[in-house]
C-alpha positions as a printed Julia matrix, in Angstrom:
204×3 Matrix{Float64}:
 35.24  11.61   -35.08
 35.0   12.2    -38.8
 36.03   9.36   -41.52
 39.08   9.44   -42.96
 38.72  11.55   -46.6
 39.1    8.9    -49.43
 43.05   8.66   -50.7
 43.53   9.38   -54.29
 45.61   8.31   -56.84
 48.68   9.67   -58.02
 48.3   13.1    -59.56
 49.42  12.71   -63.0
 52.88  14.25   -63.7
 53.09  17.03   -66.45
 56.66  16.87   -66.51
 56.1   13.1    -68.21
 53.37  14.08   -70.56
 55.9   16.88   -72.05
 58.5   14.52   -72.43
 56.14  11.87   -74.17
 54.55  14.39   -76.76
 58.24  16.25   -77.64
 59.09  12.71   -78.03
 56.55  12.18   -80.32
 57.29  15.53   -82.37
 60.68  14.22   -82.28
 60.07  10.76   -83.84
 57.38  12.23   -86.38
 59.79  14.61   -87.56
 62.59  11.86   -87.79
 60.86   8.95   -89.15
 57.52   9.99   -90.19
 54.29   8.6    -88.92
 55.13   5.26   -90.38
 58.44   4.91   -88.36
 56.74   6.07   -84.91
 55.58   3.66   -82.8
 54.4    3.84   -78.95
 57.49   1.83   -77.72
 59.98   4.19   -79.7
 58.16   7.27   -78.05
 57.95   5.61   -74.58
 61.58   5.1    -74.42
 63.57   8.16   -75.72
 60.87   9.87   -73.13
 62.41   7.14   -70.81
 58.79   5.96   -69.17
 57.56   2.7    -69.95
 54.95   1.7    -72.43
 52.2    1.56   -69.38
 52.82   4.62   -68.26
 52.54   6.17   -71.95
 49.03   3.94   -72.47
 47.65   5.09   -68.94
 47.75   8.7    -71.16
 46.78   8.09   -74.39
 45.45   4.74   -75.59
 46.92   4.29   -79.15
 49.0    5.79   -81.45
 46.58   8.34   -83.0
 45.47   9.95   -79.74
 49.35  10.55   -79.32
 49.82  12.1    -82.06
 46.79  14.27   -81.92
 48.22  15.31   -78.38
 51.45  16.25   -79.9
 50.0   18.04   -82.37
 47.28  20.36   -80.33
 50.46  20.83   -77.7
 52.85  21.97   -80.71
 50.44  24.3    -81.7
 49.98  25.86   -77.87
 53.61  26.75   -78.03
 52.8   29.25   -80.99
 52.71  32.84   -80.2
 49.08  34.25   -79.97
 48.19  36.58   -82.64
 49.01  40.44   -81.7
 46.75  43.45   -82.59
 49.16  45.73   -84.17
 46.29  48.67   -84.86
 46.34  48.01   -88.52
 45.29  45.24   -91.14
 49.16  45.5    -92.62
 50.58  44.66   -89.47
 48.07  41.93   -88.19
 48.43  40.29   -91.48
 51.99  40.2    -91.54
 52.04  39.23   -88.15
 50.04  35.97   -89.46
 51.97  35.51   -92.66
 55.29  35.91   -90.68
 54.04  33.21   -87.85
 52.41  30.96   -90.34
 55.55  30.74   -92.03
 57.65  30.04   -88.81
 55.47  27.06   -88.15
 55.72  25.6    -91.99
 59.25  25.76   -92.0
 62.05  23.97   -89.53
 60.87  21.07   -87.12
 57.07  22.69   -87.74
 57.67  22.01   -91.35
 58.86  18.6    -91.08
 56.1   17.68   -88.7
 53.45  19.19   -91.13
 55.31  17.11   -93.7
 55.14  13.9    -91.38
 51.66  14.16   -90.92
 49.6   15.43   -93.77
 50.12  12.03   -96.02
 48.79   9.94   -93.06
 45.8   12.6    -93.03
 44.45  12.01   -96.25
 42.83   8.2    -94.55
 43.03   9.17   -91.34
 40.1   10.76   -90.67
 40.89  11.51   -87.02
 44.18  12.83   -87.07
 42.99  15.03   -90.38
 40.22  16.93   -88.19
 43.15  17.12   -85.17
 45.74  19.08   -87.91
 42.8   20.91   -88.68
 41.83  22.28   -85.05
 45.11  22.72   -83.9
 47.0   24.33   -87.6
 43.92  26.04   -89.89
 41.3   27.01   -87.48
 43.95  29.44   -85.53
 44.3   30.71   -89.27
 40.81  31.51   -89.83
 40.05  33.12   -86.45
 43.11  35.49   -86.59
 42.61  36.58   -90.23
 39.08  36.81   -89.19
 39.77  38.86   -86.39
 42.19  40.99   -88.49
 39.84  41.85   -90.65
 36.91  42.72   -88.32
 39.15  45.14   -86.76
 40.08  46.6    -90.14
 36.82  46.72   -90.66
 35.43  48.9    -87.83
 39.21  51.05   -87.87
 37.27  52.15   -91.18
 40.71  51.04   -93.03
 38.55  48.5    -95.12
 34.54  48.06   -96.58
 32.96  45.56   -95.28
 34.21  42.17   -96.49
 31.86  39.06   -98.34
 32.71  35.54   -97.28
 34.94  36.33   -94.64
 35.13  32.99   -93.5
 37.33  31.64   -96.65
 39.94  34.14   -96.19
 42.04  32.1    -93.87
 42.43  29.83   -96.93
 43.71  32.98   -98.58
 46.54  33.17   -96.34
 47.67  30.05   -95.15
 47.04  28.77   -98.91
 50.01  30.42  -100.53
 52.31  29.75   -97.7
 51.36  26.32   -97.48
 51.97  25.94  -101.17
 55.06  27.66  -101.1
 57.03  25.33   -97.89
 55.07  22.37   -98.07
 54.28  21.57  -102.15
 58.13  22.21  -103.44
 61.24  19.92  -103.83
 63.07  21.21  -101.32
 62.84  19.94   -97.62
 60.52  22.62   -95.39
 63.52  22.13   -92.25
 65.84  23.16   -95.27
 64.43  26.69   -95.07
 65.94  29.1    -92.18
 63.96  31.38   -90.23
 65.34  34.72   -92.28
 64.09  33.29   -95.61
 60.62  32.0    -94.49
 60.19  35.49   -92.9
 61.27  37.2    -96.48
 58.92  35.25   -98.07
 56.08  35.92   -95.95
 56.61  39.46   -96.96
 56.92  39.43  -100.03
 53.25  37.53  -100.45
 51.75  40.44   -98.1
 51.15  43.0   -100.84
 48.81  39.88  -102.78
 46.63  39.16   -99.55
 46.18  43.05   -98.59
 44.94  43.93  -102.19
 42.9   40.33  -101.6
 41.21  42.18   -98.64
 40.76  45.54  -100.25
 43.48  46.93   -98.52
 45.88  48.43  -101.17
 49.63  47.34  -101.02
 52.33  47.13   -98.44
């Protein structure tokens, strides 16, 4: 007769993790980083503060969590066969997630970044590198379509892009949730023609 196989836990339940880290959007975009705590997030999730801690053990690794699953929920980047569309495929989506609840998260988080080294790499990995890799990519393609020459430094051009768009939703007076989806897609437009002629690509 064989032996028994070993019982295992619990499997953990995905439907709770969701409901923890779109809490924790939800409270970052409310109160800021400041105003979010672990038992705030535990109970508008409606789990207790065990069940959040067997996840995550402290208030940064929630946050990072939120953070790299908001970013999952953006739309992957599209090859549109040429460098005007890709681009303004990334302006357009870069914009999206800058303006709204994405805007008021970036907003929630980038002040606790500056001395939190942690979280800072996090917003990194999960809001600039996509950047880089699709403008990257957009390029490349560009590239070998024979649209473009060859491009120097290729690496700093995601700064290009998400720079002025950053600059423009984030750095201003007026509140990035404040901005409807229309306008932040106008505006992502109208910066196209600059980051094409950036590229050597000519205007829009």
């Amino acid at each position: 007769m064989s032996e028994a196989a070993p019982r295992r836990g619990r499997p953990r339940d995905a439907g709770r993790d969701q409901a923890l880290l779109g809490a924790t959007l939800a409270i970052l975009a409310e109160s800021g980083y400041g105003g979010l705590t672990t038992a705030a997030v535990a109970a508008r999730a409606g789990v207790s503060t065990a069940t959040l801690y067997r996840r995550w053990s402290s208030k940064d690794d929630l946050v990072i969590a939120a953070a790299a699953a908001y970013h999952e929920t953006l739309d992957t980047q599209p090859d549109t066969g040429s460098l005007q569309g890709d681009l303004r495929a990334v302006l357009r989506a870069k914009a999206a997630t800058l303006t709204g609840e994405g805007g008021r998260l970036m907003q929630a988080l980038i002040g606790e970044a500056a001395q939190n080294t942690a979280l800072a790499e996090a917003l990194t990995d999960a809001f600039l590198t996509p950047v880089h890799r699709r403008v990257e990519e957009a390029v490349r393609r560009a590239v070998d379509r024979g649209e473009i020459p060859p491009v120097e430094d290729i690496e700093l051009l995601g700064d290009v892009v998400a720079g002025p768009v950053m600059s423009r939703f984030l750095l201003t007076p007026r509140r990035p949730d404040q901005v409807d989806a229309v306008t932040a897609e106008r505006t992502a437009d109208r910066l196209l023609p600059f980051i094409l002629r950036a590229v050597g690509g000519g205007g829009a």
